[in-house]
C-alpha positions in Angstrom: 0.0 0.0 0.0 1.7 3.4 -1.1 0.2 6.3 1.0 0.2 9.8 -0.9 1.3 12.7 1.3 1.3 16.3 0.9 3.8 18.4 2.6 2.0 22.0 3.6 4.6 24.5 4.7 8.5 24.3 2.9 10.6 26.1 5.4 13.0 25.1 7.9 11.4 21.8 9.1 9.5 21.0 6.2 12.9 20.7 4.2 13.7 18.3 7.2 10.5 16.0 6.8 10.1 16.1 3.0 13.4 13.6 2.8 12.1 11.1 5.2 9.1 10.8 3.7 10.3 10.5 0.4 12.6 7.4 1.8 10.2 6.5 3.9 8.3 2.4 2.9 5.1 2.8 0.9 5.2 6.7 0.8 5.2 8.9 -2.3 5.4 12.7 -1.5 2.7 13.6 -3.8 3.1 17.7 -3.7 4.5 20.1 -1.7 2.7 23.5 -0.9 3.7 27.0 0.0 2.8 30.7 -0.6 6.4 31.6 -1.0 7.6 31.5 -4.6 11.0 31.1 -3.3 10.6 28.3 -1.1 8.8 26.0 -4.4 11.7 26.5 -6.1 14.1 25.9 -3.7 11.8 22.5 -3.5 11.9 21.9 -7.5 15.8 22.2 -7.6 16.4 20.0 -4.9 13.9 17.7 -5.8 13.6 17.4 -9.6 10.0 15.9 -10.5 8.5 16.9 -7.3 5.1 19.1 -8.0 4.7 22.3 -6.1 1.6 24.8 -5.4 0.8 27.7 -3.8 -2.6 26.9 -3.4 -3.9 24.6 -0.5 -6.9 23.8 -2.1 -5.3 22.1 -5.1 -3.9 19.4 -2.0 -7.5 19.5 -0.1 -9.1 18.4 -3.8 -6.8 16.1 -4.8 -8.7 12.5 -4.3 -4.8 11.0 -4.9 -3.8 12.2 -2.1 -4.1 10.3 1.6 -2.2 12.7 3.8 -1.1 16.3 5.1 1.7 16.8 6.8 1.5 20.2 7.8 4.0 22.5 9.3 2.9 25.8 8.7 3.1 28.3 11.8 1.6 27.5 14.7 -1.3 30.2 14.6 -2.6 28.1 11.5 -2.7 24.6 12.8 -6.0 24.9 13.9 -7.7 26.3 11.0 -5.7 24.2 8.3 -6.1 20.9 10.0 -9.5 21.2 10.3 -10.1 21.7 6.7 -7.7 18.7 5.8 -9.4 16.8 8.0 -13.1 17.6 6.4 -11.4 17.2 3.5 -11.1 13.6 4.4 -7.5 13.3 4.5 -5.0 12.1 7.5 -2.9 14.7 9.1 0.9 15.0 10.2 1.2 18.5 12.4 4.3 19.9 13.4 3.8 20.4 17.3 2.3 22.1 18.9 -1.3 20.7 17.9 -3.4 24.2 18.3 -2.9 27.0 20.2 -6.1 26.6 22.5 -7.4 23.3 24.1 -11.1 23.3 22.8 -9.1 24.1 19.1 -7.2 21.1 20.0 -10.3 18.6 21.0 -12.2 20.0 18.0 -9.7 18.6 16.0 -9.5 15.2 17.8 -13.0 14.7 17.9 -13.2 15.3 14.2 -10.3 12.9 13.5 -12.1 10.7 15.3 -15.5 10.8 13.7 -13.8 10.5 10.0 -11.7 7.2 11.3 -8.9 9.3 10.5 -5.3 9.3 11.8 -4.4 12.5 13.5 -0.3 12.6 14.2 1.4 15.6 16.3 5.3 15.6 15.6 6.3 15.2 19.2 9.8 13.7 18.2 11.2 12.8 21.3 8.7 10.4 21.8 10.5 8.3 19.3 13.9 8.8 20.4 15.4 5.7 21.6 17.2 7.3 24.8 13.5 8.8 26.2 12.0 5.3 25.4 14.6 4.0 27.9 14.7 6.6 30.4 10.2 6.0 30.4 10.9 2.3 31.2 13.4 3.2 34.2 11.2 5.5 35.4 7.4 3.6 34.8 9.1 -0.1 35.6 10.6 1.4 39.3 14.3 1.1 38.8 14.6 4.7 39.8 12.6 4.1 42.8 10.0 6.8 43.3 10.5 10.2 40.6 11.1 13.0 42.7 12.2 15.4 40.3 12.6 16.0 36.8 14.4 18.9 35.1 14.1 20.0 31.2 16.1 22.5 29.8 15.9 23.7 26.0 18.5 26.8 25.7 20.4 28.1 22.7 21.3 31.7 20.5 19.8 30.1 17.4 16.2 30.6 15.7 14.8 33.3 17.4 10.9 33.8 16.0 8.6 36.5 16.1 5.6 35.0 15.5 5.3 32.7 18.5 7.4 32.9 21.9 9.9 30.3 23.4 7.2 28.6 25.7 5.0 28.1 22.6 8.2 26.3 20.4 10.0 24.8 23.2 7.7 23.3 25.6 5.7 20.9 23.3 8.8 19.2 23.4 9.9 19.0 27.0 5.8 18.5 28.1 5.5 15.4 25.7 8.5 13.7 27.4 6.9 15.0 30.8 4.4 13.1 30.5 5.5 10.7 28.5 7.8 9.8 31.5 6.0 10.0 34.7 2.9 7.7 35.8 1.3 10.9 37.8 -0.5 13.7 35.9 0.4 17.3 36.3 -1.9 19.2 38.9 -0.8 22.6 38.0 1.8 25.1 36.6 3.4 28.1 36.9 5.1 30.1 34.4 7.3 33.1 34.3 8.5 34.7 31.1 10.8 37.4 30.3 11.0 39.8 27.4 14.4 40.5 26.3 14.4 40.8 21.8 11.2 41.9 21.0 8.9 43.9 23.1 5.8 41.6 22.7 7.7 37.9 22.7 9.0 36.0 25.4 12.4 34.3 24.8 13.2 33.5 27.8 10.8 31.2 30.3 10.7 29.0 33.6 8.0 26.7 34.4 7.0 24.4 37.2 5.0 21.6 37.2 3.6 19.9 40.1 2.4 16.1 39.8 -0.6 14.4 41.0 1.8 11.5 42.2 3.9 14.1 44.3 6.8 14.9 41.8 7.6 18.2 40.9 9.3 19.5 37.2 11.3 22.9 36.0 11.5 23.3 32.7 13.6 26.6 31.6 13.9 27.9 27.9 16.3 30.4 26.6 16.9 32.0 23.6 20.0 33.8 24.7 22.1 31.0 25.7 25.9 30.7 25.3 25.8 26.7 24.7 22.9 24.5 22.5 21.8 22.1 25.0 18.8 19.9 25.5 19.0 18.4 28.7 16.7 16.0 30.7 17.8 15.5 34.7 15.6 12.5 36.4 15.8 12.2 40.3 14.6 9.1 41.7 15.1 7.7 45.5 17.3 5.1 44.3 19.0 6.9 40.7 19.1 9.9 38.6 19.7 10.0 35.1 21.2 12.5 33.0 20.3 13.1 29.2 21.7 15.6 26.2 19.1 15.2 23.8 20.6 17.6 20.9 20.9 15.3 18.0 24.2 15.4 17.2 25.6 14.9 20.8 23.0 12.7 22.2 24.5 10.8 25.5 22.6 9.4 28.9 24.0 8.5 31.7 22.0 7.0 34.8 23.7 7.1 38.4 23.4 5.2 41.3 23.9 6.8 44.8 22.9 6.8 48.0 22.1 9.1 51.2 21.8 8.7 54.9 22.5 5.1 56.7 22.8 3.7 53.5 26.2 5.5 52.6 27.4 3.6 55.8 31.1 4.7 57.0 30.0 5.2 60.5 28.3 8.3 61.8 28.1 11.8 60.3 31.3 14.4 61.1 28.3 16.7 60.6 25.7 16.4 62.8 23.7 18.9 60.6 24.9 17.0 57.3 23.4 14.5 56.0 25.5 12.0 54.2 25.4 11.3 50.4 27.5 9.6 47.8 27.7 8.5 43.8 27.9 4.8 43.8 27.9 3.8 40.0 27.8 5.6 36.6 26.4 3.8 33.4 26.4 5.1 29.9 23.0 3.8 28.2 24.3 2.4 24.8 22.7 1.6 22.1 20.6 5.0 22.0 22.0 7.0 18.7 20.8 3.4 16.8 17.8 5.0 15.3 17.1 8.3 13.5 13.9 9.5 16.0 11.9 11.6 13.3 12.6 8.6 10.8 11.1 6.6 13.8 8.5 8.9 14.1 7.3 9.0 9.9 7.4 5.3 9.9 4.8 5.4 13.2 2.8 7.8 11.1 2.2 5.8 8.3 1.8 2.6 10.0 -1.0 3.7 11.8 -2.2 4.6 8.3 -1.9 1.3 7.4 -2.9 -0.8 9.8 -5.8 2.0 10.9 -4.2 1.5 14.8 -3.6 4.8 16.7 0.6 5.8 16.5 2.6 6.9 19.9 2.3 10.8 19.1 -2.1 10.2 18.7 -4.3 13.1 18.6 -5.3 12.5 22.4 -1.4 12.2 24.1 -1.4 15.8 22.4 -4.5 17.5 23.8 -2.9 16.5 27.3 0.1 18.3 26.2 -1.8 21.0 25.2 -4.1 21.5 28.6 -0.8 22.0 29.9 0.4 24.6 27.5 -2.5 26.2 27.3 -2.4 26.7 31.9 0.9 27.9 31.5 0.2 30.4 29.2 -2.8 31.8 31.5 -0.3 31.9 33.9 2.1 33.7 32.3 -0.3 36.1 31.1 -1.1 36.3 34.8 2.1 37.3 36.1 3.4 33.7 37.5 -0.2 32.8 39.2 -0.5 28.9 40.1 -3.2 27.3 37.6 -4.9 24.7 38.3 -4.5 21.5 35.2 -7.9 20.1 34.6 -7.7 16.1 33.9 
């Protein structure tokens, strides 16, 4: 079965999908729209034969084709996925799903009713070392989660038409909950305004868990280093993570506090003890390509009409949570509450 897709959107990540799907088993990338001129040609040089259009329409109409992937800015998710998905079509979007929750469950519901698949391009849900670090933390190897700590930072592509919170946390609140058994209870977020007078680019939120664990996550857009880095803190091991691509590394630690670092009583009566035990470098975790991973989930479900990882629903949890943090940033840093 070859599935047809569409690629809506030819900028920076659609140049990085359009590849994989055009490798991808049983996928032919059937067009490729955008408004900019520029961008279609960029897409007919590099990809002789490939038909482009600016009109979305002519990709809506087209009986041929199966599937949208959409990455368009975020603004537009809502409105463009809905007509693809009236249009009868499955539908790749580029995170984060809409930009308001009852956006969000409109479009689930309507996925659902058309027995279509609806796929959110949360990537890291398909990166091997995330998959690992979940069944640590889910099977009890940690022991209990206390803490977990996600940092996105870098001087790289600053937007203006979305802030950091809005491009940066889809990511580190997929693996959030991706990771922990508890849901979140609430959130608070500050921003600060440094570039552009009505854009955030720099942010810190915390989460706190139904199941008692607690989660920073801190974004930057003025940054010296280009780090993405996942800190776990269990009662019996943490685990360290670099999740940029090209440096990807984990390491999970053993340690211990109290009586259990033995040695005889404290020199500190005010101290209490603690020591590293073990290191161990998870191997095996640069073995798959995760948005590779994360095309051939996409069409699979296509094929075998099953739900994928990165479903319509996972998403809509991610975005109650986005969608809290942004009333509380909007709210100077007030605590909101997470409905379930």
């Amino acid at each position: 079965m070859t599935i047809n897709v569409a690629l809506v959107g030819a900028g920076y990540w659609g140049k990085k999908l359009l590849p994989k799907f055009r490798t991808a088993q049983d996928s032919s990338v059937a067009a490729v729209c955008d408004l900019d001129a520029g961008l279609r040609a960029d897409i007919e040089k590099a990809f002789p034969g490939t038909p482009t259009t600016a009109k979305y329409d002519d990709v809506l109409n087209d009986s041929t084709i199966d599937a949208v992937i959409l990455v368009t800015p975020p603004a537009t998710h809502y409105a463009l996925g809905k007509k693809a998905l009236q249009a009868g079509k499955h539908i790749w979007i580029e995170k984060p799903l809409a930009l308001r929750y009852e956006e969000g469950k409109e479009l689930v519901e309507l996925a659902r009713a058309n027995r279509a698949v609806l796929f959110v391009d949360h990537t890291f849900l398909y990166d091997r070392a995330i998959r690992m670090a979940h069944d640590l933390a889910t099977k009890g190897d940690m022991g209990e989660i206390y803490h977990v700590f996600l940092q996105r930072l870098n001087l790289g592509r600053i937007k203006r038409d979305s802030n950091v919170w809005w491009n940066s946390a889809p990511h580190d609140v997929s693996i959030l909950l991706y990771l922990l058994k508890g849901r979140p209870k609430s959130v608070t977020l500050q921003g600060y305004r440094y570039l552009q007078p009505e854009v955030e680019d720099l942010n810190m939120a915390t989460i706190e868990m139904t199941d008692g664990a607690s989660a920073f996550i801190y974004h930057n857009w003025l940054f010296p280093e280009n780090t993405a880095k996942l800190t776990i803190v269990g009662s019996k091991k943490m685990l360290a993570y670099e999740g940029k691509f090209d440096k990807r590394a984990a390491t999970l630690y053993e340690y211990a506090t109290g009586a259990a670092v033995g040695g005889g009583a404290s020199a500190d009566a005010n101290t209490i003890p603690s020591k590293m035990i073990a290191e161990h470098n998870l191997e095996g975790i640069a073995t798959e390509e995760p948005l590779a991973a994360a095309v051939a989930d996409f069409l699979g479900a296509i094929r075998d009409r099953r739900a994928p990882l990165s479903d319509g629903e996972f998403s809509l949890r991610v975005l109650a949570v986005l969608e809290a943090a942004d009333r509380s940033l909007r709210s100077t840093g007030k605590k909101i509450p997470i409905e379930p």
